[in-house]
N, C-alpha and C positions, 0 to 999 in steps of 0.2 A: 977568847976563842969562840969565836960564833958559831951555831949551829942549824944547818939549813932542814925545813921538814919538807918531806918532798911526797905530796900525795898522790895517794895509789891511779892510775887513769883508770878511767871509765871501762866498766867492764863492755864488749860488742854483744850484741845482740846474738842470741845461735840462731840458726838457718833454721834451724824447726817451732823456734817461736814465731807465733805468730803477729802481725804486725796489730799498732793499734789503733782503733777506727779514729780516724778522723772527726773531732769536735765540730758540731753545727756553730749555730750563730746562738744557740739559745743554750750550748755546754754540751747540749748533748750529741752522742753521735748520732753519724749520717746512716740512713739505711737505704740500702741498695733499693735503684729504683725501679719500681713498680712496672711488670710486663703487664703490657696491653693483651687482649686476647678477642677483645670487644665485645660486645652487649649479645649476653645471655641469651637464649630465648624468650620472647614474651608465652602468653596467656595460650593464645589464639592459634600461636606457631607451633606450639607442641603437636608430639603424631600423635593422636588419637585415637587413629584403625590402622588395621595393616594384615598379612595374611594368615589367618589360624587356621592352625590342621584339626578337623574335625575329628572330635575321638571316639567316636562310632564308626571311622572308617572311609565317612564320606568326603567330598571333595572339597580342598581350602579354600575357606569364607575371608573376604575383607570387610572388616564390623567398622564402622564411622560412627560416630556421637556428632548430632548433627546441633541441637541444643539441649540444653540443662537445668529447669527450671526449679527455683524455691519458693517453697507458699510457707508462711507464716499464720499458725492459727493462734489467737489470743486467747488463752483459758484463763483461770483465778491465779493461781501462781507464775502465770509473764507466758511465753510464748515458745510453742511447740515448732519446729520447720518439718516439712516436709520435701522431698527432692521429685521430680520427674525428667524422664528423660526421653527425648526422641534418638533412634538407631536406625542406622540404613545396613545390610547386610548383603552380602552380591559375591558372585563367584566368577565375575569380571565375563562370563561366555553367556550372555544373556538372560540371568537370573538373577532376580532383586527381589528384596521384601524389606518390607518398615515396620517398625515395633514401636511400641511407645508402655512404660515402664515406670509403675512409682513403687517409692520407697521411703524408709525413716534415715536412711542414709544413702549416698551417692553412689559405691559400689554397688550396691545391691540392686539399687534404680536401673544402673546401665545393664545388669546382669539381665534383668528384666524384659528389659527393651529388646536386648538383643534376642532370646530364648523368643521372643512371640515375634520377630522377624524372621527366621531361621523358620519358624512353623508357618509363616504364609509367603512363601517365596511364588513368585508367578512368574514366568517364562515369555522373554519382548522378542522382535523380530527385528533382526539388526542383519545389515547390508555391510558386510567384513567391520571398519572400526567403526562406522560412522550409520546412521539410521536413512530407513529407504525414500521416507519423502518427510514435506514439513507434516507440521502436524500442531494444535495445540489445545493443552487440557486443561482442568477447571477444575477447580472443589473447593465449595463452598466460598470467600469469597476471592481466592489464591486463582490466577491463571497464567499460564507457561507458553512459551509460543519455543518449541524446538523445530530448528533445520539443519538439514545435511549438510556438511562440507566438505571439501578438496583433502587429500591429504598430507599433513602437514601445517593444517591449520590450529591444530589444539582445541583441548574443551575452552569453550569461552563462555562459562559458568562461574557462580559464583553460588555460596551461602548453599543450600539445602540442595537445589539441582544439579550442582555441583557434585555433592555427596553423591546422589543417586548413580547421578549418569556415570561417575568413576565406579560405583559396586558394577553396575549392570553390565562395564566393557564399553563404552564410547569413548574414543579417542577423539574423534574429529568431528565438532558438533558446533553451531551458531545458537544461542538460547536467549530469551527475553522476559524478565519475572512482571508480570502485572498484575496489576491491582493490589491484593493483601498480601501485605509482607511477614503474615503469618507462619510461623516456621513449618507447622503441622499443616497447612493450606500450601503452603509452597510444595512441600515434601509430596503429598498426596497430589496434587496436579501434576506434576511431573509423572509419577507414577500413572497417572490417568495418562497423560499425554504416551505414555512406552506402550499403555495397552492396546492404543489405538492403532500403532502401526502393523501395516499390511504389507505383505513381499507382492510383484508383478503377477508373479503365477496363482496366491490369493485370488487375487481381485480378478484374473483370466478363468479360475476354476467356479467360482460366483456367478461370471454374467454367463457362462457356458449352462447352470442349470438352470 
């Protein structure tokens, strides 16, 4: 009398288990693939000003960090840094001032910068977005050549007059950096270049005395 063994089938799978990952080529499993989202921001692109409310009441300032510089001092035990910092500040309706700012660390440097731009703000003469005639200013060996344009044309600025001319309120402006590409010569000629401008009725109330 033979006797047959008859083995158990395979138990199924429950529906609440979960499945199991799929073996690579190297044994191990697969991991779900990677979302793109694309490239982070850099360095340069981050926002660095924008608009703060003054807590003494007065009118919202936009603070720029225009450059950031580190000096290294060699003493006996290796070496000391230092930060300084140039700041442009503007309340976009024809008020700008620059500051410039050192420190033994970076916060404090731009704190700096800004607090002594905020104390010399000077007041330009601006034709709605865009400024009344050319004009171009100098300091030391940094010269700017700014002109009026159409509207709709955008600031066509870069690097430090750029800064400026965004705190001061120009939207629509032609500009040209020459000579020293000094950040603090760039910054301060531009600023010279705003001082100079004159409205029609200036220049009418001038030759009438």
């Amino acid at each position: 009398m033979s006797t047959e063994t008859v083995s158990p089938a395979p138990a199924s799978p429950s529906p609440s288990a979960p499945a199991a990952a799929p073996s690579g080529p190297g044994g191990g499993a697969h991991r779900p693939a990677r979302r793109e989202f694309g490239r982070g921001p850099r360095r340069d692109d981050r926002n660095r000003g924008g608009l703060i409310a003054d807590p003494n009441g007065g009118p919202a300032m936009i603070e720029k960090v225009v450059f950031i510089n580190r000096c290294a001092k060699v003493v006996k035990g290796g070496r000391r840094f230092s930060f300084s910092a140039l700041s442009v500040v503007g309340d976009q309706k024809g008020n700008v001032g620059v500051g410039y700012g050192k420190a033994n660390e970076v916060p404090d440097a731009i704190k700096k910068s800004t607090e002594h731009a905020r104390k010399h703000l000077q007041h330009v003469k601006l034709k709605g977005d865009t400024i009344p005639h050319d004009v171009l200013g100098h300091c030391d060996g940094g010269r700017v050549l700014l002109r009026p344009a159409s509207p709709g044309t955008g600031l066509i600025a870069g690097g430090g007059v750029r800064a400026v001319l965004e705190a001061a309120g120009v939207k629509n402006v032609l500009t040209k950096s020459m000579g020293s590409k000094n950040h603090i010569a760039v910054v301060n000629a531009t600023v010279h270049a705003l001082r100079q401008l004159r409205m029609a009725e200036d220049i009418t109330a001038l030759r009438a005395t």
